[in-house]
N, C-alpha and C positions, 0 to 999 in steps of 0.2 A: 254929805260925805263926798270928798275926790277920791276920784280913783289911783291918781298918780303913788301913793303911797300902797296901791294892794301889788302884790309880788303873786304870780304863779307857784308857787308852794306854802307852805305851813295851813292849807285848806285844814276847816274845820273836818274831824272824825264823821263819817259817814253813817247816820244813824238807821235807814232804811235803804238797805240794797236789794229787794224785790225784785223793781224792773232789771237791775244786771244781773239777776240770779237766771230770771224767767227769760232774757236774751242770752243767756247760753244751755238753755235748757234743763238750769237745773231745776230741783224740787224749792217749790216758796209753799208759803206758810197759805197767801191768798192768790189770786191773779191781781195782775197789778194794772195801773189804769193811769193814762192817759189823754189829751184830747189834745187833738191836730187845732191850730188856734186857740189853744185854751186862755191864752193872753188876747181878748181881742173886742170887738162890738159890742159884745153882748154884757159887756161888765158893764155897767153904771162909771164905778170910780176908773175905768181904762177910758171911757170915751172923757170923762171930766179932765184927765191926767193928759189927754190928747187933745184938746180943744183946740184951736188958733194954732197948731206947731204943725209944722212941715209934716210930712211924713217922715222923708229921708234926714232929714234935720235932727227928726226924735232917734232913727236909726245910729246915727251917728253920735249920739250922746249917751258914752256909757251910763252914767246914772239915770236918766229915764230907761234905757234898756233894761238892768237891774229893777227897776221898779215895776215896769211890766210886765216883766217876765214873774216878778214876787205876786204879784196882785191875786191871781187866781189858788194858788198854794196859802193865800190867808181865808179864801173863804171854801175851798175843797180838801177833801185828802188824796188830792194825785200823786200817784207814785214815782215821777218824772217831772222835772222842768227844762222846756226848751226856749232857749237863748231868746228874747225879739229879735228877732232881726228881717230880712226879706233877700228871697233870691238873686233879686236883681240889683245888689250891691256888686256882683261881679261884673255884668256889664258896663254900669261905672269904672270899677276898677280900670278895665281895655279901653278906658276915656271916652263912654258911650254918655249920653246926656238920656236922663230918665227923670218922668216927675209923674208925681202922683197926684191926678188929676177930680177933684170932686164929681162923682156920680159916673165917671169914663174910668175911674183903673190907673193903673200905668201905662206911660206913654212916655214915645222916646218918638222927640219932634222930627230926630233925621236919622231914621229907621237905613239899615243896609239894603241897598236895591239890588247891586252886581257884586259879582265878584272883585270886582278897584276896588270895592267901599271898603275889602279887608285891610288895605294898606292906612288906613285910618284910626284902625285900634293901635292901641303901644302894645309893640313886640313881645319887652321884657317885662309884666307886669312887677316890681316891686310891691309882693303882697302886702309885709309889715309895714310899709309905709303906706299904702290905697284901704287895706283893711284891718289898719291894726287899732281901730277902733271898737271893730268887732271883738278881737282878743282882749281891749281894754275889758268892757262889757262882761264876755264870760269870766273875768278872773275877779270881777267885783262883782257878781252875782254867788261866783264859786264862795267865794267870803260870807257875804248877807244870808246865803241859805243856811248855812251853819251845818249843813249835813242834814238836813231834814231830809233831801232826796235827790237823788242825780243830777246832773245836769248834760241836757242834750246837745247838740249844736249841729248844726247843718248848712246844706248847699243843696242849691237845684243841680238840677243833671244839663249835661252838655245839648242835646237835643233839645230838652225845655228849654233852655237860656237862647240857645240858635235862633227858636221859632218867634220868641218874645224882640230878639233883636232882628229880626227880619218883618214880623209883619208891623212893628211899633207898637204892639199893648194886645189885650186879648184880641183875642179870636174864636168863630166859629166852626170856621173849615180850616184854618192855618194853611192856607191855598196858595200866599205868598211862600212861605217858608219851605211847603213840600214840592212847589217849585223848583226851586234850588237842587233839592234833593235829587229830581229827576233829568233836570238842565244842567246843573253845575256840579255834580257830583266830585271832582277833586279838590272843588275849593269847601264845596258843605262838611267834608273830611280835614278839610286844613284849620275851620275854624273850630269843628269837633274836639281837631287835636288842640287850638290853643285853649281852648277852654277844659278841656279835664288838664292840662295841666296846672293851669291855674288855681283851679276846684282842686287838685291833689295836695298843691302847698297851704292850702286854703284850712281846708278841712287838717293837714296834721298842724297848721298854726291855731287850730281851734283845740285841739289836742294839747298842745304844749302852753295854751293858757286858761285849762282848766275842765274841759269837756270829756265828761265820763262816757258817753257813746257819741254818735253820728247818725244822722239819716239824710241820705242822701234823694230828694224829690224827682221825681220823673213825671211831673204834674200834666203831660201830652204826647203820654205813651199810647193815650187810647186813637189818636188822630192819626198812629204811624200802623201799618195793617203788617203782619209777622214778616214778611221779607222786610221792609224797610226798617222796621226795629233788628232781625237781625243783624242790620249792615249798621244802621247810623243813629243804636239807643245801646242797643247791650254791648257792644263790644267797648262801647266808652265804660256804662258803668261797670264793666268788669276790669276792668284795667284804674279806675279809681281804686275800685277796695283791695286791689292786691297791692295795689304799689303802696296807697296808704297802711295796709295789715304790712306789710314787710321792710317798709321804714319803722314803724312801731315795735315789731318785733327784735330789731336790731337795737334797739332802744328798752326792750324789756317789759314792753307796755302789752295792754293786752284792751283793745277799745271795742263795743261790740259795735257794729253797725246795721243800720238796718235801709232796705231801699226799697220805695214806695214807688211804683208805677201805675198810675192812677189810670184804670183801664185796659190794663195791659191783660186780661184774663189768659190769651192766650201763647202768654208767656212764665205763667207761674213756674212751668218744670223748669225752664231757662232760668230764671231768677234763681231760682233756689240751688242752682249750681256755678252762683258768680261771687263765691268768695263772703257775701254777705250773713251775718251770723243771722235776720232775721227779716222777713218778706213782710212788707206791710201792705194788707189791701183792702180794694174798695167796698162796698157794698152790693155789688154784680155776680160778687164769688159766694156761694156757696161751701160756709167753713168747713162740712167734715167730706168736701171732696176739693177742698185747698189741702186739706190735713193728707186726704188718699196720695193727690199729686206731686208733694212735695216729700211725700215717703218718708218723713221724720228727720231728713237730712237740717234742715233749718225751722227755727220759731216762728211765728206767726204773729200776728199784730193786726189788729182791725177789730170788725169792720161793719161795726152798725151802721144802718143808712143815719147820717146823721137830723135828717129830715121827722125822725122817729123822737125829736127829743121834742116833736110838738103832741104827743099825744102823752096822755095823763100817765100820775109816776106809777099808777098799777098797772098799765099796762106797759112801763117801762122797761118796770120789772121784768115782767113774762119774757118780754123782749131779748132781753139781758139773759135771763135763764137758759131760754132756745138756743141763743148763740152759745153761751160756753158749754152745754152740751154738744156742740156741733165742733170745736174746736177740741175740747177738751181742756183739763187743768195745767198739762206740764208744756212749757215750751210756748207760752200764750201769754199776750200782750193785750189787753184790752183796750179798744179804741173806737174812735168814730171810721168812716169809711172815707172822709173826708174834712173838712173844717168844720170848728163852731161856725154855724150863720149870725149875722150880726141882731137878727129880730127875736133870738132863743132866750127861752126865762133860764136866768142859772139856777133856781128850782129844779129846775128839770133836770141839769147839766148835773148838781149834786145827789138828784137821784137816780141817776144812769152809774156815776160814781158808789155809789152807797148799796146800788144791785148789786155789782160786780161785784166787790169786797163780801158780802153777807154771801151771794150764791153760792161762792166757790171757795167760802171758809167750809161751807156747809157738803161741799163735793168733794176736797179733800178732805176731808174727816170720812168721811166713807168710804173711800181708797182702802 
């Protein structure tokens, strides 16, 4: 199938709206379930379907995009599908060179060292034309699902993106990047600002060809300690979801979002008052005092250690029961605390799925 022929409208009828009931807090039938990477390693037919191709190569191809993103929703019943795609298509976009490097990650060979290097990215990113492949993608997958279940789309956050284009690929300490932060502070602000604006036309073009929510990643929230996240993490991602929620709104839409700060424990109260309809976190947090802290104001999403999907599906179970007691039924997203790893039996993956769905059929009924 090409894509050139799918149109962002005439999407198939929406047959399970769950996760956008349980992201605005209303009352669903089950908790609805999810997994961070559920397109990835650990599938058999994803690593066959990715063999010998690029990484960014595959990203770029709406039809393998659509097929990976399909792959996991033919052998699970997730309540959600999120878009393939990877963060660091935005650095690209600002003409940033990235590859994806066997057994090293990503890596971008000529990493920003000073402040000049900013005169190097393009000013004006033309989104639709740098990432209108990704919009291809969502609106032929929006098609192919047929309405079985959402579809997500997403952007990493300005901070994460900063760190990855400063220190050139992971990191442990991000000691280059927090550099910047405490040496360069008006330029780590200037490229803050080019980047959530980017991520803002980004994410409502993922809006406007086909994406039923948003999660915006803050995958190195936990490397920034509360002062520094309040200056140079949350004030971006709050000025994303508003400016994004109020383009929408002018437009009659209503998208839920949700933002994941991976680490961030000492930001949950902050989080939960930046516009975002629903807080997604890690496994560090403690759900029924994420539940205390965020006072009901926003949903919740998480947050099994995903590490827990190596131990047997009884005591997966158990696992799965504890937490949604601890969160509760309404307002709750079920997820990993972080990605599938690539070494996970999907066994397990469908019976972490298959907890969720039976516990908390069984939890509302007793309500």
């Amino acid at each position: 199938f090409k894509c050139n022929h799918y149109h962002p409208k005439d999407f198939p009828q929406l047959r399970n709206d769950t996760f956008l009931r349980a992201a605005r807090g209303e009352e669903t039938e089950h908790v609805p379930v999810w997994c961070m990477r559920q397109a990835g390693r650990y599938l058999t037919e994803f690593r066959e379907f990715r063999a010998g191709k690029d990484f960014f190569e595959t990203c770029q191809s709406p039809e393998a995009c659509c097929e990976l993103t399909l792959q996991p929703l033919r052998r699970f019943g997730f309540d959600a599908a999120i878009i393939f795609s990877d963060i660091l298509v935005i650095p690209q976009a600002l003409g940033m060179d990235v590859q994806m490097v066997a057994g090293k990650g990503p890596t971008f060979p000529e990493p920003l060292k000073e402040p000049e290097d900013l005169q190097r990215l393009t000013a004006k990113v033309d989104v639709g034309k740098e990432l209108g492949y990704v919009f291809k993608a969502i609106t032929l997958t929006r098609h192919k699902i047929e309405g079985k279940v959402p579809l997500i789309g997403f952007s990493g956050a300005p901070w994460t993106l900063m760190s990855y284009m400063i220190e050139g690929g992971g990191s442990n300490t991000h000691s280059k990047a927090k550099r910047w932060l405490y040496r360069h502070p008006e330029a780590s602000h200037m490229l803050l600002t080019m980047l959530t604006d980017v991520i803002v036309e980004y994410l409502l073009g993922q809006v406007a060809a086909g994406a039923q929510a948003l999660q915006v990643f803050e995958s190195h929230a936990g490397i920034l300690g509360p002062v520094h996240f309040n200056e140079y993490s949350l004030p971006y991602l709050r000025d994303i979801a508003r400016r994004v929620k109020d383009e929408l709104k002018e437009a009659g839409q209503d998208v839920p979002m949700i933002v994941f700060a991976k680490d961030a424990h000492y930001a949950v109260e902050d989080l939960s008052q930046s516009h975002y309809d629903v807080v997604g976190l890690d496994w560090t947090i403690d759900p029924q005092s994420a539940r205390e802290r965020t006072g009901g104001k926003v949903s919740l999403q998480g947050n099994m250690d995903p590490c827990a999907l190596y131990a047997p599906k009884e005591r997966i179970s158990d696992i799965v029961k504890k937490m949604l007691e601890g969160f509760g039924t309404r307002g709750y997203i079920a997820n990993l605390g972080h990605g599938v790893y690539p070494d996970m039996d999907p066994e397990n993956v469908g019976a972490f799925v298959e907890a969720v769905h039976q516990h908390s059929k069984q939890m509302i009924k007793k309500i």
